[in-house]
PDB file of N, CA, C and O in Angstrom, chain B, residues numbered from 101:
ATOM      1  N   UNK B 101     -15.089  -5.848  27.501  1.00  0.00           N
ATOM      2  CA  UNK B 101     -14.123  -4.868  27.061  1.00  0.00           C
ATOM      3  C   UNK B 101     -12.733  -5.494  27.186  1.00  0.00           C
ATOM      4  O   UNK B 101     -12.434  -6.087  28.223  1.00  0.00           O
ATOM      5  N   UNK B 102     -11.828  -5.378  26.118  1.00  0.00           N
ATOM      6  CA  UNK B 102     -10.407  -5.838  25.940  1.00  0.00           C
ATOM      7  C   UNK B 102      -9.669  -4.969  26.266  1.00  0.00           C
ATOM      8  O   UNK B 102     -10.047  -4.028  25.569  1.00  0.00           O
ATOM      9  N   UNK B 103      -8.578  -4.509  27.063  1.00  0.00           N
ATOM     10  CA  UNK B 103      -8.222  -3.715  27.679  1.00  0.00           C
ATOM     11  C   UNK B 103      -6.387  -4.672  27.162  1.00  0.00           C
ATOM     12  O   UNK B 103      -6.018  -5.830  27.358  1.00  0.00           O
ATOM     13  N   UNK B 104      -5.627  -3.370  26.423  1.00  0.00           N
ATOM     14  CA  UNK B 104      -4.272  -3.887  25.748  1.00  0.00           C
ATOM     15  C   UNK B 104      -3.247  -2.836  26.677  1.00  0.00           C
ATOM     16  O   UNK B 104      -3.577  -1.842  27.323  1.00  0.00           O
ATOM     17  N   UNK B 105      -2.301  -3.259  26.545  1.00  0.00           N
ATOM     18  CA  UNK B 105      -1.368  -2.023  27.310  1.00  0.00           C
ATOM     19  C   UNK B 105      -0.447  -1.383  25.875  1.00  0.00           C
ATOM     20  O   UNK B 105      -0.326  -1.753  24.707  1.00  0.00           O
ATOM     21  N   UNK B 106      -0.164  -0.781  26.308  1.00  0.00           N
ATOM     22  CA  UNK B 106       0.680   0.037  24.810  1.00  0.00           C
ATOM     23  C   UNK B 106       1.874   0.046  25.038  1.00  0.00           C
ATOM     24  O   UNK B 106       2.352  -0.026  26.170  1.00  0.00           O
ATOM     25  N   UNK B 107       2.574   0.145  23.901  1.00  0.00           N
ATOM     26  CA  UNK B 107       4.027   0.289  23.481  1.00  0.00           C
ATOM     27  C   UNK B 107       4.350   0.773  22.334  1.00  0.00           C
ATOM     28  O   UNK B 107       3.772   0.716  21.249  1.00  0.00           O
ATOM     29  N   UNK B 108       5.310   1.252  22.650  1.00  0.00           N
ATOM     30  CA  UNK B 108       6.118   2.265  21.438  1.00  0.00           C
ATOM     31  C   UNK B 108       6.998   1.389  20.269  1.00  0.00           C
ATOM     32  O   UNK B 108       7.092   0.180  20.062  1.00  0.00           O
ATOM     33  N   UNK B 109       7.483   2.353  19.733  1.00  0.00           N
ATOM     34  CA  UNK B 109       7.737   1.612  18.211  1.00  0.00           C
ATOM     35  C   UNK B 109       8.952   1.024  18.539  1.00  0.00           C
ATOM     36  O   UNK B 109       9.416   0.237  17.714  1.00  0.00           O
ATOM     37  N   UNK B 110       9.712   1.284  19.800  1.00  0.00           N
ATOM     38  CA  UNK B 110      10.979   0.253  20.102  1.00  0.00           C
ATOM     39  C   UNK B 110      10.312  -0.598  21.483  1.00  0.00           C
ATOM     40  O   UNK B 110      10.810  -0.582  22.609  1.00  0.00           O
ATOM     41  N   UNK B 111       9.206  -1.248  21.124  1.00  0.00           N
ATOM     42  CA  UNK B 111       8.790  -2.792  21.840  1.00  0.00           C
ATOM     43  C   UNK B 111       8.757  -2.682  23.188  1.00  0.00           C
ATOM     44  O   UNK B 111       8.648  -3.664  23.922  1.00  0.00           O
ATOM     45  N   UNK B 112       8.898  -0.875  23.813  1.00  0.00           N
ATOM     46  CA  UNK B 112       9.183  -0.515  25.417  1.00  0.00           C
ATOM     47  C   UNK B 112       7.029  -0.418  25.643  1.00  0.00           C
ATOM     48  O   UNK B 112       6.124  -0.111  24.867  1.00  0.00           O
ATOM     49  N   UNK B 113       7.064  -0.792  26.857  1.00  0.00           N
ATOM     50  CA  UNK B 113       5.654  -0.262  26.968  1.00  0.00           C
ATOM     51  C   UNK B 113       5.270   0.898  27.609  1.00  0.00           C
ATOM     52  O   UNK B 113       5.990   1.064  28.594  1.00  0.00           O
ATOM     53  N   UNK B 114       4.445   1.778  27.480  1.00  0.00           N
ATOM     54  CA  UNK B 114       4.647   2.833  28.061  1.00  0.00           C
ATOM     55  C   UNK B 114       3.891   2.904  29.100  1.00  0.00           C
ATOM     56  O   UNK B 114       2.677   2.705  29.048  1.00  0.00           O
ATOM     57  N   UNK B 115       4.360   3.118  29.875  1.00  0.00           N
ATOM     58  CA  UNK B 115       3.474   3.243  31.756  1.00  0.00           C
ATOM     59  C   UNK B 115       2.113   3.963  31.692  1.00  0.00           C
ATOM     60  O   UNK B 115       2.246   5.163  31.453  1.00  0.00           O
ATOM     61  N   UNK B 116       1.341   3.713  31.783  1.00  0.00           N
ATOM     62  CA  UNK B 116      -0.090   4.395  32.040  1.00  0.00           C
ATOM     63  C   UNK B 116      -0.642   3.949  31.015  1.00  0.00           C
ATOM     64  O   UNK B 116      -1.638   3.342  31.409  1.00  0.00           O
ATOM     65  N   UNK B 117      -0.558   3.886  29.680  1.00  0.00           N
ATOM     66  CA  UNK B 117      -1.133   4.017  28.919  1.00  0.00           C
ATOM     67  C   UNK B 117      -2.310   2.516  28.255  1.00  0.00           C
ATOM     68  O   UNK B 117      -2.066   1.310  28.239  1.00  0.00           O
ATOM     69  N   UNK B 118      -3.157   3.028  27.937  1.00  0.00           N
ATOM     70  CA  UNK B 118      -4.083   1.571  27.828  1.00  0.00           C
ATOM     71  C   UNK B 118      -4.934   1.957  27.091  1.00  0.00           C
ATOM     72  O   UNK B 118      -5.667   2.944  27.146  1.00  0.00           O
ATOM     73  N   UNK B 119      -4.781   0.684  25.951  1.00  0.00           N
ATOM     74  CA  UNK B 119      -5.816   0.838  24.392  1.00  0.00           C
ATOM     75  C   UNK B 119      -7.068   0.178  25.018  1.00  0.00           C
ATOM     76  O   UNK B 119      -7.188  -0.473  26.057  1.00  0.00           O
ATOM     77  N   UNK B 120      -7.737   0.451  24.311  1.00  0.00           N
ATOM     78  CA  UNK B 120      -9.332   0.052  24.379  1.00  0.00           C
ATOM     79  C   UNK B 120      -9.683  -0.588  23.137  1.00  0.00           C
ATOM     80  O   UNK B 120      -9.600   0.097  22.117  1.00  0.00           O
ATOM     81  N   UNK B 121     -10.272  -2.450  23.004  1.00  0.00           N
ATOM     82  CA  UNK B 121      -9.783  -2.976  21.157  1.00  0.00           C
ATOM     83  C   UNK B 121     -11.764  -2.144  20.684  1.00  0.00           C
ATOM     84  O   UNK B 121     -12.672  -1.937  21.489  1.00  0.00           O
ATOM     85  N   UNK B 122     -11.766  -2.049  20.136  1.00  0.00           N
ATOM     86  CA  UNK B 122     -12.717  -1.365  19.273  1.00  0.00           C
ATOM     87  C   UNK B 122     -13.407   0.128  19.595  1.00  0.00           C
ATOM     88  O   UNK B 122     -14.336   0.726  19.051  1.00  0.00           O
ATOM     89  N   UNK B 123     -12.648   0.417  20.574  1.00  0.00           N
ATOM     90  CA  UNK B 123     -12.760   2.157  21.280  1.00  0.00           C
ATOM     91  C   UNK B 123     -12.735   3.235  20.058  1.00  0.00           C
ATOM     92  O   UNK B 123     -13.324   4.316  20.035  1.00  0.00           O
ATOM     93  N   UNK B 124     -11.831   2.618  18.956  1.00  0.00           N
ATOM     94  CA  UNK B 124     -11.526   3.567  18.113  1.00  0.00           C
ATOM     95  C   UNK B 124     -10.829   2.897  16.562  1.00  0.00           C
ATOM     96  O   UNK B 124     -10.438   1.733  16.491  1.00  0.00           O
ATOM     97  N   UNK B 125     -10.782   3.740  15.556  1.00  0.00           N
ATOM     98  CA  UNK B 125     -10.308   2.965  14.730  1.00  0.00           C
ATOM     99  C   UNK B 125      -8.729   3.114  14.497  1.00  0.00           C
ATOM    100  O   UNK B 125      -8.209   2.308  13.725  1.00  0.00           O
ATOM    101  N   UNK B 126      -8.060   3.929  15.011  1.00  0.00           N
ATOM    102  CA  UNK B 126      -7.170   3.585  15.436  1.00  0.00           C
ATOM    103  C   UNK B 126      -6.196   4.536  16.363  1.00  0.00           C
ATOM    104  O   UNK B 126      -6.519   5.629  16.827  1.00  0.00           O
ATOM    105  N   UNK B 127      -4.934   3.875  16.525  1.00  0.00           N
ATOM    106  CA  UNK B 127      -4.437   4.481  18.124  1.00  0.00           C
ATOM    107  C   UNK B 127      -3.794   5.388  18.296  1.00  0.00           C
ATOM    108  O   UNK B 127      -2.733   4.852  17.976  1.00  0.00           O
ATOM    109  N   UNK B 128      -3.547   6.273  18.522  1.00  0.00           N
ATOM    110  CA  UNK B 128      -2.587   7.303  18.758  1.00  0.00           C
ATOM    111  C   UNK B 128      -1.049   7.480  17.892  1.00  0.00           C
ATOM    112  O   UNK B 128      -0.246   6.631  17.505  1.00  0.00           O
ATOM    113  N   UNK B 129      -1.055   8.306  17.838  1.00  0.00           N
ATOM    114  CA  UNK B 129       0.339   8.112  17.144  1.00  0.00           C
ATOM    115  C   UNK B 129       1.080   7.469  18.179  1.00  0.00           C
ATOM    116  O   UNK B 129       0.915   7.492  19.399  1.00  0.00           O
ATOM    117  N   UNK B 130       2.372   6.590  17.099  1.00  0.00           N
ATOM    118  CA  UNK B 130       3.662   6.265  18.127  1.00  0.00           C
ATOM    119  C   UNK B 130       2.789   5.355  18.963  1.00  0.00           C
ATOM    120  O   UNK B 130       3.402   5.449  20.026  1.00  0.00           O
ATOM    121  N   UNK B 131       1.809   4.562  19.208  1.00  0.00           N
ATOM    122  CA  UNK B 131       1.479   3.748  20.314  1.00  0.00           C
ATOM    123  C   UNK B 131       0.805   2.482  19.283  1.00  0.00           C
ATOM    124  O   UNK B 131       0.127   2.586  18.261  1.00  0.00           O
ATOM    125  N   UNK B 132       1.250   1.394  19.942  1.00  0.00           N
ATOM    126  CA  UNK B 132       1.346  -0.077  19.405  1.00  0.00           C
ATOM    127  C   UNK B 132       0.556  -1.138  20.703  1.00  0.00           C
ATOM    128  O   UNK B 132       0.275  -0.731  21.830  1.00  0.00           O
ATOM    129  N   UNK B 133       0.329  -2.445  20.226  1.00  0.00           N
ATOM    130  CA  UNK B 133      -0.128  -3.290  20.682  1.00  0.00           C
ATOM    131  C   UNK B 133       0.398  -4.244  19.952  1.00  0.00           C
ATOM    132  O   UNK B 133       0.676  -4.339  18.756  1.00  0.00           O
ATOM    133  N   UNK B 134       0.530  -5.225  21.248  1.00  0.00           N
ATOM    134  CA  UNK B 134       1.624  -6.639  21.096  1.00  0.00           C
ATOM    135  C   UNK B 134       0.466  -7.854  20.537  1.00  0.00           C
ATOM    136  O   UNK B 134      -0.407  -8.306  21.279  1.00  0.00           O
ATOM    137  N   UNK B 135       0.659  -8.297  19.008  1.00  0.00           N
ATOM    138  CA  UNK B 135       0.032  -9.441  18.601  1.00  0.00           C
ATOM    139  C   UNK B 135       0.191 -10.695  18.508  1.00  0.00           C
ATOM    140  O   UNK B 135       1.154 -10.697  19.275  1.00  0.00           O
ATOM    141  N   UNK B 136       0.083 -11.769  18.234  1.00  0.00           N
ATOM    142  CA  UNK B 136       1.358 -13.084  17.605  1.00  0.00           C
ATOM    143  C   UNK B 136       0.332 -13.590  16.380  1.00  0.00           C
ATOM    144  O   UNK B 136      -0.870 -13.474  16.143  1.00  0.00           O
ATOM    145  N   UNK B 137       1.385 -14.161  15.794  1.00  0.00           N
ATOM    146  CA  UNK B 137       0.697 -14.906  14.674  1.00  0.00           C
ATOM    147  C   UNK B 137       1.365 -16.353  14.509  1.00  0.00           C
ATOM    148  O   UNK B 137       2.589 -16.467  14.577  1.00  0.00           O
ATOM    149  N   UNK B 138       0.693 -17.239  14.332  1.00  0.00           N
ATOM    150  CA  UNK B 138       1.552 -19.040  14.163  1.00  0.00           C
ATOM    151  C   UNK B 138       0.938 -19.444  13.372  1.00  0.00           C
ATOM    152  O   UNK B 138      -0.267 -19.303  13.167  1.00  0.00           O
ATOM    153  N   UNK B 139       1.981 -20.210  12.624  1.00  0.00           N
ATOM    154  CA  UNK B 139       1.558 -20.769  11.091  1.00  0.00           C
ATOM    155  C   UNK B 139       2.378 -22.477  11.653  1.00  0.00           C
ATOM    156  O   UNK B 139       3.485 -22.899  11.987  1.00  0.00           O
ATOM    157  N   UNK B 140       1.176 -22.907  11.492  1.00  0.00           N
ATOM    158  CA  UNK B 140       1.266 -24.671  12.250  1.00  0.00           C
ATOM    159  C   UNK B 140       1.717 -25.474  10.706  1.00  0.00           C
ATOM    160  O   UNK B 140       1.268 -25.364   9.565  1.00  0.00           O
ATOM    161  N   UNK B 141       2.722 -26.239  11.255  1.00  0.00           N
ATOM    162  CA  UNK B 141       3.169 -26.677  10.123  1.00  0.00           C
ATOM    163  C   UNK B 141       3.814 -27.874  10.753  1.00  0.00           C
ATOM    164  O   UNK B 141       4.668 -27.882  11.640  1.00  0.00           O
ATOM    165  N   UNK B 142       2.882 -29.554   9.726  1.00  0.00           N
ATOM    166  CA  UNK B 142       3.112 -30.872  10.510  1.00  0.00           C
ATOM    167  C   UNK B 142       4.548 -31.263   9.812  1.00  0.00           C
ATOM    168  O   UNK B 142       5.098 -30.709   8.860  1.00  0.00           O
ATOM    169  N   UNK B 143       4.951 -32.313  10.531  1.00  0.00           N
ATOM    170  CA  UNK B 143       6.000 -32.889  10.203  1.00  0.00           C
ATOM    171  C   UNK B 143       5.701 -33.754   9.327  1.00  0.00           C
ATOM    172  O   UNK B 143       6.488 -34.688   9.176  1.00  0.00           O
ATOM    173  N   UNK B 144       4.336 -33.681   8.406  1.00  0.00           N
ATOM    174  CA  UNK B 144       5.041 -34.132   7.172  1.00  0.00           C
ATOM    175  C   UNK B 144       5.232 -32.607   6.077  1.00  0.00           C
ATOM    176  O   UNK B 144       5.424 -32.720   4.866  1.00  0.00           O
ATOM    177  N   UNK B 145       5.170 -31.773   6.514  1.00  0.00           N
ATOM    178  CA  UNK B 145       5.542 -30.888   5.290  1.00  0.00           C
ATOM    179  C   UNK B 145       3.871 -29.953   5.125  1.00  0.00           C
ATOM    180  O   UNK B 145       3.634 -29.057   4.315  1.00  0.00           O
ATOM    181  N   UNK B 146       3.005 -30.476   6.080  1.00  0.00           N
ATOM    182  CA  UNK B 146       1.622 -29.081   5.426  1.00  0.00           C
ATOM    183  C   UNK B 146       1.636 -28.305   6.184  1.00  0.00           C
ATOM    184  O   UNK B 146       2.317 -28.433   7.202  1.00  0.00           O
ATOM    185  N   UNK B 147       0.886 -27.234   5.943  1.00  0.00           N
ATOM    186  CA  UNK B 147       0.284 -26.467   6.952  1.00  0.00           C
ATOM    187  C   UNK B 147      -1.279 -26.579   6.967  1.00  0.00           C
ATOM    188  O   UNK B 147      -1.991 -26.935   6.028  1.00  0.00           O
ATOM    189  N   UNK B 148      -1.760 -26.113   8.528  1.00  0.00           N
ATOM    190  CA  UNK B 148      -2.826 -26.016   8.825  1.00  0.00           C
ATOM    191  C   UNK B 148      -3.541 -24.631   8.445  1.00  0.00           C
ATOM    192  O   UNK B 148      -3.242 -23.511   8.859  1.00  0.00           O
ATOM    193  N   UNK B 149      -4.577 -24.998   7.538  1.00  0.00           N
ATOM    194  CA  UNK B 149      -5.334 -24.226   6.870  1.00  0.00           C
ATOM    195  C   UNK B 149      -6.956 -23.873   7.734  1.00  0.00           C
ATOM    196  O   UNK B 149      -7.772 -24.696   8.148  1.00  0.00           O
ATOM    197  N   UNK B 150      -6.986 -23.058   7.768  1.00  0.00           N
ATOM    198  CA  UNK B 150      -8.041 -22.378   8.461  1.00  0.00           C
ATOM    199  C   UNK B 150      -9.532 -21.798   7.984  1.00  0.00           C
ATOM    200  O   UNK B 150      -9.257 -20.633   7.698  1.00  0.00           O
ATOM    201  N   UNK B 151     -10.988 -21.974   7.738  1.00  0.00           N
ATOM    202  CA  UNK B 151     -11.454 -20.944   7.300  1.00  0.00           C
ATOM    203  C   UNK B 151     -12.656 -20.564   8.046  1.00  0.00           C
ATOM    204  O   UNK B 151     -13.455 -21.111   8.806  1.00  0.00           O
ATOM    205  N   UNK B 152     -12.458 -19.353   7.504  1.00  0.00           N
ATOM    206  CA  UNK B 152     -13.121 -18.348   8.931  1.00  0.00           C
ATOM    207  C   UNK B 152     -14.549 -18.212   8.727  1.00  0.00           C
ATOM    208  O   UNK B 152     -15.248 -18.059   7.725  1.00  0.00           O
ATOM    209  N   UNK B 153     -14.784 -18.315   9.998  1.00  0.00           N
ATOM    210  CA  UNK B 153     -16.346 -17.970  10.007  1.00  0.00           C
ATOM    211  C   UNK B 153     -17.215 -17.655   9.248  1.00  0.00           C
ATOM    212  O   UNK B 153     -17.023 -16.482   8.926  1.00  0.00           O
ATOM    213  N   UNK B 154     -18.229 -18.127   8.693  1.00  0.00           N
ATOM    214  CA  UNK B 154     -19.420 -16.453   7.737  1.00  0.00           C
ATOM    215  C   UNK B 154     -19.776 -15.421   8.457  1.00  0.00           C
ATOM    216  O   UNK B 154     -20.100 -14.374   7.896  1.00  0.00           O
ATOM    217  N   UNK B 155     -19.776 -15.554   9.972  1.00  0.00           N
ATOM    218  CA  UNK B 155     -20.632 -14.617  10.413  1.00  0.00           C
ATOM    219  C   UNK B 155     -19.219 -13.129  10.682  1.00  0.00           C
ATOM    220  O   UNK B 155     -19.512 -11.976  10.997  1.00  0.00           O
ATOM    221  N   UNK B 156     -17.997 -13.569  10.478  1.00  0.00           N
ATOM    222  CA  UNK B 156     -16.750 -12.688  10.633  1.00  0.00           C
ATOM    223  C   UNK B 156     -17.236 -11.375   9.603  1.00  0.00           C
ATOM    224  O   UNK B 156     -17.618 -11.478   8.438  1.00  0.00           O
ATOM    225  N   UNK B 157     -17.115 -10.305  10.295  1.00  0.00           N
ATOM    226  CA  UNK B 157     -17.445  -9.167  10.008  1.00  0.00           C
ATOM    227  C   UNK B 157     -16.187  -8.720   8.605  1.00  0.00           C
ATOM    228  O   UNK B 157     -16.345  -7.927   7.677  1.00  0.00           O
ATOM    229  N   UNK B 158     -15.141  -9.472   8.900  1.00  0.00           N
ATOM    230  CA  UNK B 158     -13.681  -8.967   7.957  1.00  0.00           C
ATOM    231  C   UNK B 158     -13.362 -10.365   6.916  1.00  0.00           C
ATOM    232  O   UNK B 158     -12.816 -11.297   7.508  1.00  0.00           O
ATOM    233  N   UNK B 159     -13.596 -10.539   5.728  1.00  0.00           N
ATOM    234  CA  UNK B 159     -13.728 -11.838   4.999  1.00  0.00           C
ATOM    235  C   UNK B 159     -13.964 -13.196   5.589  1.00  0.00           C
ATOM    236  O   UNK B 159     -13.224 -14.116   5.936  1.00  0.00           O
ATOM    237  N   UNK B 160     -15.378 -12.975   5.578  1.00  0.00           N
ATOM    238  CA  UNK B 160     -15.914 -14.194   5.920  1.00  0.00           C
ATOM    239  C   UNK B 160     -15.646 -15.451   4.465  1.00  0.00           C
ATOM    240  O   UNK B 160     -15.522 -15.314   3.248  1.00  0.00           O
ATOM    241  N   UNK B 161     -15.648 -16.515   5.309  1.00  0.00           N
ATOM    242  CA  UNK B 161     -15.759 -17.831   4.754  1.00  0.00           C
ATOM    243  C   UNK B 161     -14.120 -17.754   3.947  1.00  0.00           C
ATOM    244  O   UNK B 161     -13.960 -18.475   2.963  1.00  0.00           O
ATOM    245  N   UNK B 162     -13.180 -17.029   4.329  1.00  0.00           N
ATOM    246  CA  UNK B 162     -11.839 -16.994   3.482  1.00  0.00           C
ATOM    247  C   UNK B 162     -11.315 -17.751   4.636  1.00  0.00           C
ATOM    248  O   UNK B 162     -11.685 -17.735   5.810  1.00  0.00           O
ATOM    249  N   UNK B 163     -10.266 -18.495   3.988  1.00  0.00           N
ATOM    250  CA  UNK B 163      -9.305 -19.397   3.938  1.00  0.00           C
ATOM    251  C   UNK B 163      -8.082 -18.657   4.783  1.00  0.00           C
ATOM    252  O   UNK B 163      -7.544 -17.883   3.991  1.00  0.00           O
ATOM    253  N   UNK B 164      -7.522 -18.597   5.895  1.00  0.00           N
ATOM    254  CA  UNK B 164      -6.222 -18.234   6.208  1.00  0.00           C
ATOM    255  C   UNK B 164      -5.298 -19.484   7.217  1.00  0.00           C
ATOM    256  O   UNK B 164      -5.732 -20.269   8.059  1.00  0.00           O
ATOM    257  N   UNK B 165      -3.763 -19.241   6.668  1.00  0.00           N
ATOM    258  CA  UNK B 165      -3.378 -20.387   7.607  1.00  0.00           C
ATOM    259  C   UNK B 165      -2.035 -19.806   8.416  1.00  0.00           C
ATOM    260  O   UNK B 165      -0.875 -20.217   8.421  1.00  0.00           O
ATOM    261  N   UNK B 166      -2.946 -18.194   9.395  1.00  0.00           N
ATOM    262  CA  UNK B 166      -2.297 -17.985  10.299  1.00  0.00           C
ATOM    263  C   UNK B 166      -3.472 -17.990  11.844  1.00  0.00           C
ATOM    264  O   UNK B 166      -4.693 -17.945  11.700  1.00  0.00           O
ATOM    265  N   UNK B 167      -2.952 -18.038  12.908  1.00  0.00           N
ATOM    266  CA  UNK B 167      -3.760 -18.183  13.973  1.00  0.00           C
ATOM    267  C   UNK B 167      -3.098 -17.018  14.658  1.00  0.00           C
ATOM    268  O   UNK B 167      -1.944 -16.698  14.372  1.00  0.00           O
ATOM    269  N   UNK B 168      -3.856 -16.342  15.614  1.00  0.00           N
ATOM    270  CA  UNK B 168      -2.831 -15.745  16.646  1.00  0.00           C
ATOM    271  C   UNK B 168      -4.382 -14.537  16.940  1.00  0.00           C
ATOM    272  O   UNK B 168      -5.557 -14.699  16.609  1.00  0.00           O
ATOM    273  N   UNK B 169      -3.696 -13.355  17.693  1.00  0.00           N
ATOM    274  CA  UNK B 169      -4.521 -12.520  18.073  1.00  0.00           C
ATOM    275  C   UNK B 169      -3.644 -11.622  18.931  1.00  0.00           C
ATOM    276  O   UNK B 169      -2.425 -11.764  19.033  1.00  0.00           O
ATOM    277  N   UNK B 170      -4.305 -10.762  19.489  1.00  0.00           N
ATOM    278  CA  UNK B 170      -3.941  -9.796  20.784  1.00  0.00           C
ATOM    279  C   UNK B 170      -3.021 -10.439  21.761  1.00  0.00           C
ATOM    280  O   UNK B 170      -3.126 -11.645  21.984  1.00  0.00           O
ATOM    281  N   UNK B 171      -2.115  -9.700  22.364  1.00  0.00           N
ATOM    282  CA  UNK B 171      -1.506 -10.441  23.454  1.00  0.00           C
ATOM    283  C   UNK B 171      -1.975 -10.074  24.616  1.00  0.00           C
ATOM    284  O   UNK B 171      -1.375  -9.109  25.091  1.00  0.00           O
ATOM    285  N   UNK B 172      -2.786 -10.472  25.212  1.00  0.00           N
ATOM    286  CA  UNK B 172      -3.089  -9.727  26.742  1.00  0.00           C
ATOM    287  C   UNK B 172      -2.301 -10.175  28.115  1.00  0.00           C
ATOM    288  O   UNK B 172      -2.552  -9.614  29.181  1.00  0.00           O
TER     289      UNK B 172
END
């Protein structure tokens, strides 16, 4: 179980409160979770291209060239 803390729509987190990641499809009003995303990019000019899993439940075998996830 992934256990996120929540925050409001001005980036404050709110005391007590704690998402659960697949508990639900989605969260409460007004309550957020902190993600990142990085787009790797070499010094000669590419980026790092990614492709995802087959067995990924959300477009498998597609191509993305961001990385990141949940912030815990």
């Amino acid at each position: 179980m992934e256990l996120w803390d929540a925050y409001n729509a001005d980036y404050e987190k709110i005391e007590g409160a704690v998402l659960v990641r697949g508990e639900d499809d989605t969260f409460p009003d007004g309550m957020y979770h902190l993600v990142c995303e990085v787009l790797v990019r070499h010094v000669d000019g590419t980026y790092l291209m990614m492709k995802r899993d087959p067995t990924k439940p959300l477009f498998p075998n597609m191509w993305e060239a961001t990385a990141g996830g949940s912030a815990l």
